[in-house]
N, C-alpha and C positions, 0 to 999 in steps of 0.2 A: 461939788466937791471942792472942800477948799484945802489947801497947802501949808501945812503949821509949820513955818520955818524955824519958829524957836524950837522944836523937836530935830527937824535935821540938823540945826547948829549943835543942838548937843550931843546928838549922835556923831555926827563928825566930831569931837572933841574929845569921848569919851574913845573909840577906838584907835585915833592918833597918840592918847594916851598909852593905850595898850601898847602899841605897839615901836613907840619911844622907851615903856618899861621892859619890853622883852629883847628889843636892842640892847639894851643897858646892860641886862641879865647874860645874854647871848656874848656880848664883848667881855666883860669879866669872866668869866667862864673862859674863853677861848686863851684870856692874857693867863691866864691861872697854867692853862694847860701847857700853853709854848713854853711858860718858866720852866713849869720841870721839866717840860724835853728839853730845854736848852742846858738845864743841871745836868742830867743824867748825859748829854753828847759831851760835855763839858769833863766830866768822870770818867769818861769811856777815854777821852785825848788825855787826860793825865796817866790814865793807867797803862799806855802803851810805853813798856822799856823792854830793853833785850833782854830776851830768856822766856818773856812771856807765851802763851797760849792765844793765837787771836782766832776768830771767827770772819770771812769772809767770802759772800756769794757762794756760802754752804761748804766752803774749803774750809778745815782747820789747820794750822802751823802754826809752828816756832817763830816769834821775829830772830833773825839772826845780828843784822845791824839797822838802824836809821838814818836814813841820809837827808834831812830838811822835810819834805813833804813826804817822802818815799819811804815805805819800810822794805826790806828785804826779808824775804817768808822762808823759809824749808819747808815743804809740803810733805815732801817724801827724803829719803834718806839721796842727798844728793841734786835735790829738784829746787831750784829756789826762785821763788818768783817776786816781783818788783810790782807792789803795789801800794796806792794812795794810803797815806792814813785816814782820811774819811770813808774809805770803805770798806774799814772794821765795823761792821756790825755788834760783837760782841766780845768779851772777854772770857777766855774760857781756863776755868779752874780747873 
């Protein structure tokens, strides 16, 4: 039995190939995806002013005021709580 090394060499060739083109595919792909989350978190921080409706850790409120990183919530009639503006989740209409 003998050893055709021209065939392993080009089998190692052919799926370093592959799997150089499925990186390739696999990173675009992923830079595609981060763009729009970073659009969409991006839209979500401009749209936070007072009077709005936010959504957070399943709580919905009023922002009342903003203080730098802080928004001030009304939850309840009288209840106001002091939280991050990255942990709006969403804007509620």
């Amino acid at each position: 039995m003998t050893i055709d090394w021209n065939v392993i060499l080009w089998c190692c060739i052919t799926i370093t190939t592959l799997i150089v083109i499925f990186a390739l595919i696999y990173y675009f792909m992923s830079a595609r995806m981060m763009k729009r989350k970073r659009q969409e978190i991006i839209t979500l921080t401009e749209g936070i002013k007072v009077g709005k409706k936010v959504m957070f850790a399943g709580i919905v409120g009023k922002i009342v005021s903003i203080d730098g990183e802080f928004l001030k919530v009304e939850v309840a009639k009288g209840v106001v709580m002091e939280v991050n503006r990255f942990a709006v989740s969403a804007l509620v209409d």
